[in-house]
C-alpha positions as CSV (number, residue, x, y, z in Angstrom):
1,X,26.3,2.1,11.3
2,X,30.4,2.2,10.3
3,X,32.6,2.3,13.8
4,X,34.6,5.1,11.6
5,X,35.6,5.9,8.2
6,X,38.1,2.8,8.5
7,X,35.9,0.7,9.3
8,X,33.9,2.0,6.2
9,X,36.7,2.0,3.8
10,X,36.9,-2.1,4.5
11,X,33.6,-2.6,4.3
12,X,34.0,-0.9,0.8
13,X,37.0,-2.0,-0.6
14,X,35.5,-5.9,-0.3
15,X,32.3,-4.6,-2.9
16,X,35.4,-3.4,-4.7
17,X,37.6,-6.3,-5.1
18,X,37.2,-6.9,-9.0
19,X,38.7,-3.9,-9.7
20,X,41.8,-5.1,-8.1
21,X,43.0,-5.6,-11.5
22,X,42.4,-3.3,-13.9
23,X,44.9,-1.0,-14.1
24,X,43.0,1.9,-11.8
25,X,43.4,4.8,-9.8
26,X,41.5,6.0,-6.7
27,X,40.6,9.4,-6.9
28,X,39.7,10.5,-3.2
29,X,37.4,13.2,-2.2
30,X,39.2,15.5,0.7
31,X,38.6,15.6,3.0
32,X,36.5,13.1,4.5
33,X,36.4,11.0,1.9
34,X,40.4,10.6,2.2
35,X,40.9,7.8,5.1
36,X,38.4,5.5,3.1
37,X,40.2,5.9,0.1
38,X,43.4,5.5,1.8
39,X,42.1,1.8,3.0
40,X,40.4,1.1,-0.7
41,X,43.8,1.8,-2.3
42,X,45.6,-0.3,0.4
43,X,43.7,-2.9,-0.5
44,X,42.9,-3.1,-4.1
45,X,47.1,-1.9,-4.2
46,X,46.2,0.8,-6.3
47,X,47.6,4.6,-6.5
48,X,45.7,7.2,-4.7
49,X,45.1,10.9,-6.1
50,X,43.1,14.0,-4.4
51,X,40.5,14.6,-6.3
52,X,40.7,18.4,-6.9
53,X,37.7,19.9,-8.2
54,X,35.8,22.4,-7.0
55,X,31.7,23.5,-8.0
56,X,31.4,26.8,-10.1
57,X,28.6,28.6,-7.8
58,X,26.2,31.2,-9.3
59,X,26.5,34.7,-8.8
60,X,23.6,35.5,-7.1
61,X,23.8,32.0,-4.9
62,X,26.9,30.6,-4.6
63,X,25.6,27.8,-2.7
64,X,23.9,27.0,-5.9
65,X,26.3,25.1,-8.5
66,X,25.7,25.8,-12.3
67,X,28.7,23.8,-13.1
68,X,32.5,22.5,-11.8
69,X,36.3,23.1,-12.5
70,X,39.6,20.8,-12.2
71,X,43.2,22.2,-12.9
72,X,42.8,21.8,-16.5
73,X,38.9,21.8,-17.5
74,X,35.6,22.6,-16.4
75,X,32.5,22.1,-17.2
76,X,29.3,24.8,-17.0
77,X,25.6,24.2,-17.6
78,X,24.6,27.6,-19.6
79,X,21.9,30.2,-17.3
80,X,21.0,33.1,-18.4
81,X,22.5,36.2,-16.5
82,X,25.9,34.4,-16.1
83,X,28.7,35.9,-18.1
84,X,31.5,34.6,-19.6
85,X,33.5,37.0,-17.7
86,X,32.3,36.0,-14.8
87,X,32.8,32.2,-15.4
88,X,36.9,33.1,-16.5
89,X,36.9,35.1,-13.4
90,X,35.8,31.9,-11.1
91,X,37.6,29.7,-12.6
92,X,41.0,31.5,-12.0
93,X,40.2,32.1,-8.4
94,X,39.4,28.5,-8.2
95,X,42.6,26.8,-9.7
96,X,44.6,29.4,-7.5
97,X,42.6,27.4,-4.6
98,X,43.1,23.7,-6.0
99,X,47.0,24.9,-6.5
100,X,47.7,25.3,-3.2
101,X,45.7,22.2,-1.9
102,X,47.5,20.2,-4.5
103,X,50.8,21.3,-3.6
104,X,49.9,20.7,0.3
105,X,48.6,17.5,-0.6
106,X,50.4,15.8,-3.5
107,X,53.5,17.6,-3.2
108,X,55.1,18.2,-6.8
109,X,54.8,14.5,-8.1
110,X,52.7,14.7,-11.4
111,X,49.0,14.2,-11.6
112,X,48.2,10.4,-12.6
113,X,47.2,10.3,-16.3
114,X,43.6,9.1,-16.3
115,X,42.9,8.1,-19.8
116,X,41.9,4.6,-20.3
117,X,42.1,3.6,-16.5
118,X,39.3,2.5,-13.9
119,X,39.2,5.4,-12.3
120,X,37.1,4.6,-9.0
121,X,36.0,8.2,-7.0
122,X,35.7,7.6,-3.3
123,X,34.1,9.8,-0.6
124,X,32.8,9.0,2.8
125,X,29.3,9.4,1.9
126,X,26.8,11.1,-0.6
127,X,23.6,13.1,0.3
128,X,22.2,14.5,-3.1
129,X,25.2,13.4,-5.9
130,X,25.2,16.7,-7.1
131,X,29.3,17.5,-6.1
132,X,29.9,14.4,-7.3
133,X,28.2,14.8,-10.5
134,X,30.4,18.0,-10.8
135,X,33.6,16.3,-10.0
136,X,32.5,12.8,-12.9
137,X,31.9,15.9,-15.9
138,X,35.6,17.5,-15.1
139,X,36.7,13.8,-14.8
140,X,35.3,12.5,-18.1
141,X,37.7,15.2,-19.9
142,X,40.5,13.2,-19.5
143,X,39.0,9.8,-21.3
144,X,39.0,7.4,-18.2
145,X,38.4,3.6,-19.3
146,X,35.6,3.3,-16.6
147,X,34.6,5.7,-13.6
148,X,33.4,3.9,-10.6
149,X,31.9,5.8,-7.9
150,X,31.8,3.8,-4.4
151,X,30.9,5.3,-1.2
152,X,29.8,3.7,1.9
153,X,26.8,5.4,1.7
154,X,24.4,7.0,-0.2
155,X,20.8,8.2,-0.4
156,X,18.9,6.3,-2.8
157,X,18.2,9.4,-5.4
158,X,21.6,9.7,-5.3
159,X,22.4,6.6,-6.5
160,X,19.9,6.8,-9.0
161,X,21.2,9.8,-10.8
162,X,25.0,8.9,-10.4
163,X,24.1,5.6,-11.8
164,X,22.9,7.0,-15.2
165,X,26.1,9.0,-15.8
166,X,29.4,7.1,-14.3
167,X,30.0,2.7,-15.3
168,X,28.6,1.6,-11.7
169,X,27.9,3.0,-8.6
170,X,29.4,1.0,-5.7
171,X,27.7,1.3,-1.9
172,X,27.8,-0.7,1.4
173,X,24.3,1.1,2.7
174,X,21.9,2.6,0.8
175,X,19.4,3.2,3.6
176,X,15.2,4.1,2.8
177,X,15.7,7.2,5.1
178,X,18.7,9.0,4.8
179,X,19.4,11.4,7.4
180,X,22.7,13.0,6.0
181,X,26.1,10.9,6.2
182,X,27.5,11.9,9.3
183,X,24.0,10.1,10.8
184,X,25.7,7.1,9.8
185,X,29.1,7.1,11.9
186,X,29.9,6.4,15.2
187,X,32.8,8.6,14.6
188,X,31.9,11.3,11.9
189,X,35.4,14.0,13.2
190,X,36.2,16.2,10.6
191,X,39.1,15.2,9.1
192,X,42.4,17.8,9.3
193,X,45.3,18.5,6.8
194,X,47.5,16.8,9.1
195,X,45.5,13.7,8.9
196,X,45.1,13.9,5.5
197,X,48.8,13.7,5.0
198,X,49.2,11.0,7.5
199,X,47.3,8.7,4.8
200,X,49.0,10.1,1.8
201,X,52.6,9.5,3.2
202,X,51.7,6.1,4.8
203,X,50.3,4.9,1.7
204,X,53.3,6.2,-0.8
205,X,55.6,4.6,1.8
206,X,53.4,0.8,1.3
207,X,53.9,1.1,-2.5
208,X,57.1,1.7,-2.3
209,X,57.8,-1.0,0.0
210,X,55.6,-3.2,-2.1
């Protein structure tokens, strides 16, 4: 069990030390997969972006996700009863969303260019992939070099079916029974905006120093 998502973000950033290299970006997952990323970055001394995609729900469940959308793509897997009109008319309401978190978050410096870098996604934990999976179709759009995905933990099917579509996935625990993540932090608080720019800013203000 991680202390807190610190402690976790240590524990991962030392699986993810050969990537200290390459010329990467973390992508982090708000928001509680923001304070690990923020120590994965520290350490590996790479840039750190918010990941900003959000799932494309259907219109009778929205719960249920029949694809995902960025700032500048999407992705959709084809049902029937699902409208093109309908998919144009989620997708603006989405980016209006990611706008605003992008511009609480990242302020107006311009979005990392992804293509031909290790771009390594990082959350605080996965239960079924299936976000995730969203958030690596949007991703693969803009022609990364490699996606990593590393987490400090995951359920085993998750790992399974991330495995098959990103370069490698990269865990500390990947427990037989898998309870949901918070089960596996001492300290599982939801993480706030304020927090989340506590990181940002601290982080900016090490590579600028460095």
């Amino acid at each position: 069990m991680f202390k807190d998502r610190i402690e976790a973000g240590l524990l991962l950033a030392a699986k993810l030390t050969k990537y200290k290299d390459d010329p990467g970006v973390v992508l982090a997952v708000p928001r509680g997969g923001i304070p690990v990323a923020y120590v994965v970055a520290r350490e590996l001394g790479l840039p750190i972006e918010v990941v900003l995609t959000k799932k494309i729900g259907h219109p009778m469940n929205k719960e249920y996700a029949i694809g995902a959308a960025s700032l500048t793509d999407y992705f959709v897997i084809p049902h029937e009863n699902v409208s093109e009109q309908y998919i144009q008319q989620e997708l603006q309401d989405i980016r209006i969303r990611l706008k605003e978190m992008y511009r609480r978050f990242m302020g107006d410096k311009e979005p990392e260019n992804l293509e031909g870098k290790t771009v390594i996604v990082i959350d605080d934990g996965i239960a079924t992939g299936n976000t995730i999976l969203g958030t690596v179709h949007v991703l693969r759009k803009s022609k990364p070099g490699k996606i990593i995905v590393g987490v400090p933990v995951a359920s085993k099917s998750a790992i399974r079916k991330l495995s098959k579509e990103v370069d490698e996935v990269v865990t500390v625990v990947s427990p037989e029974e898998f309870y949901g993540v918070g089960a596996f932090y001492e300290d599982f608080t939801q993480v706030t905006d304020e927090q989340v720019m506590f990181y940002l800013d601290k982080l900016r203000e090490l590579r600028k120093a460095g």
